[in-house]
One Martini backbone bead per residue (centre of mass of N, CA, C, O) as a GRO file, in nm:
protein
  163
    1UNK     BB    1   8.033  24.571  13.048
    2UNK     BB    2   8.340  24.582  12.945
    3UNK     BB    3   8.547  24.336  12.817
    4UNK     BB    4   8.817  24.470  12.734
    5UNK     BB    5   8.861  24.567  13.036
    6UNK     BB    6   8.941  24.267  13.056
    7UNK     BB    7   9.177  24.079  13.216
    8UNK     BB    8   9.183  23.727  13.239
    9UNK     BB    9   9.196  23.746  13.544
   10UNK     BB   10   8.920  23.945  13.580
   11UNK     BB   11   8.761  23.664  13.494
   12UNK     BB   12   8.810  23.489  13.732
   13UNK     BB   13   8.847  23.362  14.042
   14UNK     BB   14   8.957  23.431  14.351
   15UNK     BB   15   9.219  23.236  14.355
   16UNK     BB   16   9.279  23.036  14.155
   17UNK     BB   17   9.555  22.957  14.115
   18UNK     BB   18   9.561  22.845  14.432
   19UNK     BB   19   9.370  22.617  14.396
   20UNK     BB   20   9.525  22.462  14.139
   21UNK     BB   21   9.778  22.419  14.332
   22UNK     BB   22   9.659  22.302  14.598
   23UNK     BB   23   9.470  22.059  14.540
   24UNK     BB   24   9.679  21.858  14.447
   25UNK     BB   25   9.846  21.860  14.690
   26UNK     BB   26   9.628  21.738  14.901
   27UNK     BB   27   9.562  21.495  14.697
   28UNK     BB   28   9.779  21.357  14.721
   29UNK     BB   29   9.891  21.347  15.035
   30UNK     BB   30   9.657  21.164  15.076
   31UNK     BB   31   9.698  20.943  14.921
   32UNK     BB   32   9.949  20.863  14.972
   33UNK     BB   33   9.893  20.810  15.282
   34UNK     BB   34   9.664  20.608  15.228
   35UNK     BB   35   9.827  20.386  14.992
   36UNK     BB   36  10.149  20.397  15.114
   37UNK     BB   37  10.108  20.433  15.480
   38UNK     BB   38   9.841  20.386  15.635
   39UNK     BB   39   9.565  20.216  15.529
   40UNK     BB   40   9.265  20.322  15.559
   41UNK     BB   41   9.088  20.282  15.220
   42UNK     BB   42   9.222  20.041  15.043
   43UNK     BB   43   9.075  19.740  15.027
   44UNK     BB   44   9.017  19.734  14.725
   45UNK     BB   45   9.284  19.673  14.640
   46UNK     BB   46   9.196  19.330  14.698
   47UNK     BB   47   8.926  19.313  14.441
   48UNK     BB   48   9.067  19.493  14.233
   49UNK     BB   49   9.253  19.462  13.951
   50UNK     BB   50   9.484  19.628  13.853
   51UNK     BB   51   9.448  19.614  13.550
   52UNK     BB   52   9.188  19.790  13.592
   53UNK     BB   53   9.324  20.020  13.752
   54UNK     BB   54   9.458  20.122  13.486
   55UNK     BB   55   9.290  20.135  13.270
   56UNK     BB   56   9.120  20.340  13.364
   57UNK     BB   57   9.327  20.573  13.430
   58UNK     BB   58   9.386  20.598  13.132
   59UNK     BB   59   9.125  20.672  13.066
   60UNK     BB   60   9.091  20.926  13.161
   61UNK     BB   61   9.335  21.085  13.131
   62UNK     BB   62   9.321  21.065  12.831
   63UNK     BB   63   9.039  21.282  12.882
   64UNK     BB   64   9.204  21.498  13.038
   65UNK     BB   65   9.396  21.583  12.785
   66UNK     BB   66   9.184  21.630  12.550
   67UNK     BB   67   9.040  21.879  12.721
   68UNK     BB   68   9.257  22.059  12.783
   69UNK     BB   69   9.402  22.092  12.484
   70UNK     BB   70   9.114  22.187  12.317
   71UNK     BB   71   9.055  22.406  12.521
   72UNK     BB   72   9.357  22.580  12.525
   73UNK     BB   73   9.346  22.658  12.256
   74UNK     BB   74   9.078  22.817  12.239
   75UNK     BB   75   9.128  23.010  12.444
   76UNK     BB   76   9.462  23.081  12.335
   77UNK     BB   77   9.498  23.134  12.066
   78UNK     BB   78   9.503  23.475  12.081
   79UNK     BB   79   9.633  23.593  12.358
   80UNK     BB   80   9.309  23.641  12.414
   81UNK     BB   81   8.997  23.704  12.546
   82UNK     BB   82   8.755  23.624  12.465
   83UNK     BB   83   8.459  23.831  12.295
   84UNK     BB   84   8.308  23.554  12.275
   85UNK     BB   85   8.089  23.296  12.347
   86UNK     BB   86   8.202  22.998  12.328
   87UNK     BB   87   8.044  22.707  12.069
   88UNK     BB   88   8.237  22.531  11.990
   89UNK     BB   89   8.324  22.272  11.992
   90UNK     BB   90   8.388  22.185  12.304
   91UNK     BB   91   8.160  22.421  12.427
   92UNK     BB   92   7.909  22.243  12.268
   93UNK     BB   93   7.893  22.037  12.546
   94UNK     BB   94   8.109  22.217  12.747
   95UNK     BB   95   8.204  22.467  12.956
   96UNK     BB   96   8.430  22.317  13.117
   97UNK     BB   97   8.678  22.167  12.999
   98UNK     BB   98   8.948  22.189  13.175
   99UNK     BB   99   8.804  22.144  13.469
  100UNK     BB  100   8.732  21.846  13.383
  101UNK     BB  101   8.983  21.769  13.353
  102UNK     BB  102   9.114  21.778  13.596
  103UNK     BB  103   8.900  21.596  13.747
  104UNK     BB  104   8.967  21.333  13.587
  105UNK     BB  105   9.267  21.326  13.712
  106UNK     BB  106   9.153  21.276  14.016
  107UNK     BB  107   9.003  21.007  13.934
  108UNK     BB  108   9.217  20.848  13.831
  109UNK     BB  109   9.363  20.805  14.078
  110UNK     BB  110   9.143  20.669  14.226
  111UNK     BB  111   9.115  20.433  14.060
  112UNK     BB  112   9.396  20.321  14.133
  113UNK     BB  113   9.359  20.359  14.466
  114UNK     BB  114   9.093  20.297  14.600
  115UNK     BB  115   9.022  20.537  14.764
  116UNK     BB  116   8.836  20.679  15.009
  117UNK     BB  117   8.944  20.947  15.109
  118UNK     BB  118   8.985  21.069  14.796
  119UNK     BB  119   8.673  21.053  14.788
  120UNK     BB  120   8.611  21.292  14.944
  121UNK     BB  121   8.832  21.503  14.845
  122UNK     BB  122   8.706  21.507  14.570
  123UNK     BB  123   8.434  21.666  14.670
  124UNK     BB  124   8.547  21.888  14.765
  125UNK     BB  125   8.668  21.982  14.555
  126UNK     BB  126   8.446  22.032  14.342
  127UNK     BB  127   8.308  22.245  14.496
  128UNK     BB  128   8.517  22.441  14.480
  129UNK     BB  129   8.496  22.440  14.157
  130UNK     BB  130   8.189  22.487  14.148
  131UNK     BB  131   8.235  22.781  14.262
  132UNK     BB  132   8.416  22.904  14.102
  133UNK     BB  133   8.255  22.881  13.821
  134UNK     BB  134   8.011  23.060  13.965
  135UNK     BB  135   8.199  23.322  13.930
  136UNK     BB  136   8.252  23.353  13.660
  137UNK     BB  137   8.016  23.342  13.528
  138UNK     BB  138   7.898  23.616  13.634
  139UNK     BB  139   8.112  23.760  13.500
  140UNK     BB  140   8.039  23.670  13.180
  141UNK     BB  141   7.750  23.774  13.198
  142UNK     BB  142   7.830  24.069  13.281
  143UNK     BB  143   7.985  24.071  12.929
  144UNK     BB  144   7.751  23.862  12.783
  145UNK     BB  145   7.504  23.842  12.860
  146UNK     BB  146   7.276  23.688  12.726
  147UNK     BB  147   7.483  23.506  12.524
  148UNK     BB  148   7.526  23.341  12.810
  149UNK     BB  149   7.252  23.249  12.878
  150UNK     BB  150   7.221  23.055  12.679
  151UNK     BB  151   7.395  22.897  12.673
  152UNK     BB  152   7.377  22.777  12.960
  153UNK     BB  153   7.082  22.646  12.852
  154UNK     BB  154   7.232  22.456  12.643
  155UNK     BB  155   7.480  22.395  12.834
  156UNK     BB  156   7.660  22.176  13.069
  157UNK     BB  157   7.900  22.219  13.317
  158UNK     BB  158   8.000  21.872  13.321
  159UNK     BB  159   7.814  21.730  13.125
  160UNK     BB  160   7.849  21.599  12.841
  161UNK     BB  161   7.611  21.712  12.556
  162UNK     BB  162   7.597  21.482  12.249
  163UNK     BB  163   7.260  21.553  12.148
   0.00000   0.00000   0.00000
């Protein structure tokens, strides 16, 4: 497959945008609701004190923004679609990182809130996203073949690489 001839969304998981969408609002309105009008599942917010659940949470927010911040100048840099599989900077420790970075701040919600409904509805998202970028890869594989392959085998999906 020739790679010039896909556009940017081409290159995407069918509905990705829908996903990133969707997915926070249903992750918040299940929080909003579990923490501030339910109380279904948040009894540890009595057992946690708040200042360590702020603390976390600035802390992953922190790692999702730095995440995000750093693969999309990358990725957008020259406002086409990498050539070439991306190897250096932050994709020489893991794949994903900008959805990794959305997902840190799906944890900070978590941290913060100490819902447990939250941790259930965060492991669908996951789920959801890690189906996502299995299709991208396939995507990947078949415009970067063997380089993509190596690549995979080289750098983890989810969890950064340091070593």
């Amino acid at each position: 497959m020739n790679q010039s001839n896909l556009s940017p969304q081409e290159r995407e998981a069918p509905r990705t945008h829908l996903i990133l969408i969707t997915t926070p609002i249903i992750f918040a309105l299940v929080s909003i609701l579990d923490g501030e009008v339910l109380h279904w599942s948040t009894q540890l917010n009595d057992v946690v004190p708040l200042y360590l659940r702020i603390i976390f949470c600035i802390i992953f927010v922190l790692m999702a923004l730095v995440l995000i911040q750093i693969s999309h100048k990358t990725l957008f840099k020259d406002n086409q679609p990498p050539a070439k599989v991306l190897t250096k900077g932050i994709f020489k420790f893991v794949r994903n990182p900008m959805y990794l970075g959305i997902l840190l701040i799906y944890v900070a919600v978590i941290c913060f809130s100490i819902s447990l409904i939250s941790i259930g509805v965060f492991i669908i998202i996951f789920f959801v996203y890690n189906k996502m970028v299995k299709v991208e890869e396939k995507i990947l594989e078949e415009i970067f073949g063997n380089e993509f392959l190596e690549y995979k085998e080289k750098v983890p999906r989810w969890i950064p690489k340091f070593i």
